[in-house]
PASEBA-1860 file (N, C-alpha, C; in nm, 3 decimals):
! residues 82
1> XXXXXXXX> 1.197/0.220/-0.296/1.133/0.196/-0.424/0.982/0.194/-0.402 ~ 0.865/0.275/-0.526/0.771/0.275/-0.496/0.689/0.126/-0.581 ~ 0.605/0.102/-0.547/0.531/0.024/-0.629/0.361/0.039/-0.702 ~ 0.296/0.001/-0.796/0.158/0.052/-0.803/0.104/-0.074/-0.847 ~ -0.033/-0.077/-0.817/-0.044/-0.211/-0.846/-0.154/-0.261/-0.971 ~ -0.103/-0.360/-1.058/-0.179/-0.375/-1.182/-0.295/-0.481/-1.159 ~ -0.392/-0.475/-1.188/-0.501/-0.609/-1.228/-0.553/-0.664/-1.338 ~ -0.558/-0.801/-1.335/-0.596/-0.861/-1.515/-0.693/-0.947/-1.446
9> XXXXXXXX> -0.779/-0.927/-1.573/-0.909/-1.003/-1.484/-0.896/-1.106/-1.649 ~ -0.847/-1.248/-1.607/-0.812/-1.351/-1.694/-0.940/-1.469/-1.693 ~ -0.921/-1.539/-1.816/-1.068/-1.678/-1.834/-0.911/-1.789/-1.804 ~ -0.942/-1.856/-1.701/-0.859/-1.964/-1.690/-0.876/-2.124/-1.799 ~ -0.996/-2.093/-1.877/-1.074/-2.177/-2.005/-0.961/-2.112/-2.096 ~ -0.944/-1.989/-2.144/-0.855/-1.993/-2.268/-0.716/-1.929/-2.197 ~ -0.659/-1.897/-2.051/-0.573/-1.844/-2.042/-0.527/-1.694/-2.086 ~ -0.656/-1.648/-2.138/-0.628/-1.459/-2.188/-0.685/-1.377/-2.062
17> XXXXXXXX> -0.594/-1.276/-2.073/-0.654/-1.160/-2.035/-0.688/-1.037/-2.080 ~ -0.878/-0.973/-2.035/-0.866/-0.930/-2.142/-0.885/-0.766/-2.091 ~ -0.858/-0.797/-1.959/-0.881/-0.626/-1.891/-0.745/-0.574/-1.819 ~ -0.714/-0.476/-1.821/-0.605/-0.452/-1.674/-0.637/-0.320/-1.645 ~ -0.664/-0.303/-1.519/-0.731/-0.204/-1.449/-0.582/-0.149/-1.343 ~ -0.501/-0.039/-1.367/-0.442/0.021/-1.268/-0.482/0.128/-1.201 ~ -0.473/0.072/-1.064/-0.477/0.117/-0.964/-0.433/0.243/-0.901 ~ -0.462/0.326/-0.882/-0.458/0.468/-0.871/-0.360/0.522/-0.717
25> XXXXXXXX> -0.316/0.419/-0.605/-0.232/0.413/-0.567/-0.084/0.411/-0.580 ~ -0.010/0.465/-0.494/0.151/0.357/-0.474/0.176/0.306/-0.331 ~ 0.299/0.255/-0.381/0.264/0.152/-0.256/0.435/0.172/-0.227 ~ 0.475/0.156/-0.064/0.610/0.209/-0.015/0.703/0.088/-0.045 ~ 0.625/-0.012/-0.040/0.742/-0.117/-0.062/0.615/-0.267/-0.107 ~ 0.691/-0.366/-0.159/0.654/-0.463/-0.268/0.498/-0.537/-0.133 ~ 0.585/-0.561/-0.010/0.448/-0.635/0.053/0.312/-0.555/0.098 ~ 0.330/-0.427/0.108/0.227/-0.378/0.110/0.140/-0.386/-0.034
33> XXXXXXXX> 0.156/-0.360/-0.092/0.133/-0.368/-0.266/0.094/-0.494/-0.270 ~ 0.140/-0.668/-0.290/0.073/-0.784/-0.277/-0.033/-0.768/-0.210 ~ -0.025/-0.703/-0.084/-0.152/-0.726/0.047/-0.296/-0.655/-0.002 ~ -0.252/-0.589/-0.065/-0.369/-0.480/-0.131/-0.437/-0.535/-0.254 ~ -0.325/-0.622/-0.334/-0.347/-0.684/-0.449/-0.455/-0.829/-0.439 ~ -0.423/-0.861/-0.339/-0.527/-0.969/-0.275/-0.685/-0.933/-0.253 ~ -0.661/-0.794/-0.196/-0.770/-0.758/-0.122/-0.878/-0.732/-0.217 ~ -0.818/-0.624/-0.336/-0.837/-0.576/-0.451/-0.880/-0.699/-0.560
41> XXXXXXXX> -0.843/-0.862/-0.584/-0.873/-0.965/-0.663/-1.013/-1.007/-0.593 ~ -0.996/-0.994/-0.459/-1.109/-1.067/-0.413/-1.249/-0.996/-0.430 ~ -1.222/-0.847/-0.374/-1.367/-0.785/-0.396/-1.387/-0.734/-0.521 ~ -1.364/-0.732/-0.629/-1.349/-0.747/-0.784/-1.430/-0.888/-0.810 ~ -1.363/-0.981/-0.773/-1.431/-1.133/-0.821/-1.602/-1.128/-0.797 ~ -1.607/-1.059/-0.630/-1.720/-1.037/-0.585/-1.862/-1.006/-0.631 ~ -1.775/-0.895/-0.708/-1.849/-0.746/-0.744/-1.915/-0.838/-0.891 ~ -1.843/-0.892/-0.974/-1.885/-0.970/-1.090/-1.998/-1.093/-1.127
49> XXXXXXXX> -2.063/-1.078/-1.187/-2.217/-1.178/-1.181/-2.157/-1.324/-1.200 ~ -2.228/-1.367/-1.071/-2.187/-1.526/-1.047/-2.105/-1.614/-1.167 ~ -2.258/-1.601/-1.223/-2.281/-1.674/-1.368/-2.213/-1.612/-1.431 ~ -2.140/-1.554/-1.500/-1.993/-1.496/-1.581/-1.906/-1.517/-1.535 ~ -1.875/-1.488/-1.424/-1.740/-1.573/-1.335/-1.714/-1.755/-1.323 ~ -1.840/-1.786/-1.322/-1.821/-1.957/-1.316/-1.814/-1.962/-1.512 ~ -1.865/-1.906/-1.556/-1.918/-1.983/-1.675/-1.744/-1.948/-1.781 ~ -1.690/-1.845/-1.776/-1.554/-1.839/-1.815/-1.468/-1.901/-1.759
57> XXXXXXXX> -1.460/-1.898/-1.634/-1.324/-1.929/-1.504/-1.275/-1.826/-1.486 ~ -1.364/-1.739/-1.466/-1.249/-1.586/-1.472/-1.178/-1.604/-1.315 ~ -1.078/-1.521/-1.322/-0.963/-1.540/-1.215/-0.915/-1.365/-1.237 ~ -0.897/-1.328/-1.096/-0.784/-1.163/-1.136/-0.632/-1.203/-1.099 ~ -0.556/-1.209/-1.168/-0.399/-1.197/-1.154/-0.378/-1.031/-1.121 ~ -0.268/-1.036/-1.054/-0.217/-0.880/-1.037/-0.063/-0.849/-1.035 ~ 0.004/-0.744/-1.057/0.137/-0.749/-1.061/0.164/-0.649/-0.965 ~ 0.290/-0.602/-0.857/0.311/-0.477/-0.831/0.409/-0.438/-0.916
65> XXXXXXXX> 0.425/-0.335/-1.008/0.542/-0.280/-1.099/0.575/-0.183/-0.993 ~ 0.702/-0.223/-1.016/0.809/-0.072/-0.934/0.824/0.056/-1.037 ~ 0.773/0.152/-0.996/0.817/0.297/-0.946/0.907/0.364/-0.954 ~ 0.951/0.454/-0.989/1.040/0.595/-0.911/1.132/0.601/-1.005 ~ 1.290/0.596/-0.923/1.397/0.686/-1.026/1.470/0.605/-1.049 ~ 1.468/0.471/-1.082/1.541/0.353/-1.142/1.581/0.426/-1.305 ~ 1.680/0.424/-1.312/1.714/0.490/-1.441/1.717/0.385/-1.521 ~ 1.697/0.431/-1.655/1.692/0.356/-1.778/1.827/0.381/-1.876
73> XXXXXXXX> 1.847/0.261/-1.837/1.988/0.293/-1.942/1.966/0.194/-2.080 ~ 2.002/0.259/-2.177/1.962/0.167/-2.290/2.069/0.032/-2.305 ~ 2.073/-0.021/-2.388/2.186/-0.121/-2.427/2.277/-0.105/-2.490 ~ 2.380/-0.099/-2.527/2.495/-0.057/-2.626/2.471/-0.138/-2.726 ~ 2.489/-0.046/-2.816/2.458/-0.088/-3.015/2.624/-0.198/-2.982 ~ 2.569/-0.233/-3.077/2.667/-0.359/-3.127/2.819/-0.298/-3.254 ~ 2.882/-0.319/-3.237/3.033/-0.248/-3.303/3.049/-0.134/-3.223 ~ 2.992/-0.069/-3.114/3.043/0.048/-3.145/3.140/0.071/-2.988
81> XX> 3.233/0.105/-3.003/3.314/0.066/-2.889/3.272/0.190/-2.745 ~ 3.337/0.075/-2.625/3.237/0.198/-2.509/3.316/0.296/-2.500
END
């Protein structure tokens, strides 16, 4: 399973987020993807002016979403027999 990894750059003052930046990678499996996701919150936080980061609480959350050929099967309608 592949993974790619999402970022939300959140105000921990109101709990919103109001960006999500994906990442132009994939990733072979879920811990590589966290490890990157770390790396990726931290120099982001960095990159952002002091004073906007303290003065919101901004914080980056990140997700890895899985990838590939997980099929989608819908749900069965209701009455209708399988």
């Amino acid at each position: 399973m592949k993974f790619i990894l999402v970022l939300h750059l959140c105000s921990m003052l109101t709990g919103e987020c109001s960006e999500s930046i994906h990442i132009n990678a994939q990733f072979n499996d879920h811990r590589s993807c966290a490890l990157a996701g770390y790396d990726l919150s931290s120099s982001t936080l960095q990159e952002l002016d002091l004073n906007i980061v303290n003065e919101r609480e901004l914080a980056v959350r990140f997700q890895c979403k899985k990838i590939g050929n997980t099929p989608i099967i819908p749900p069965k309608k209701p009455g209708i027999p399988s």
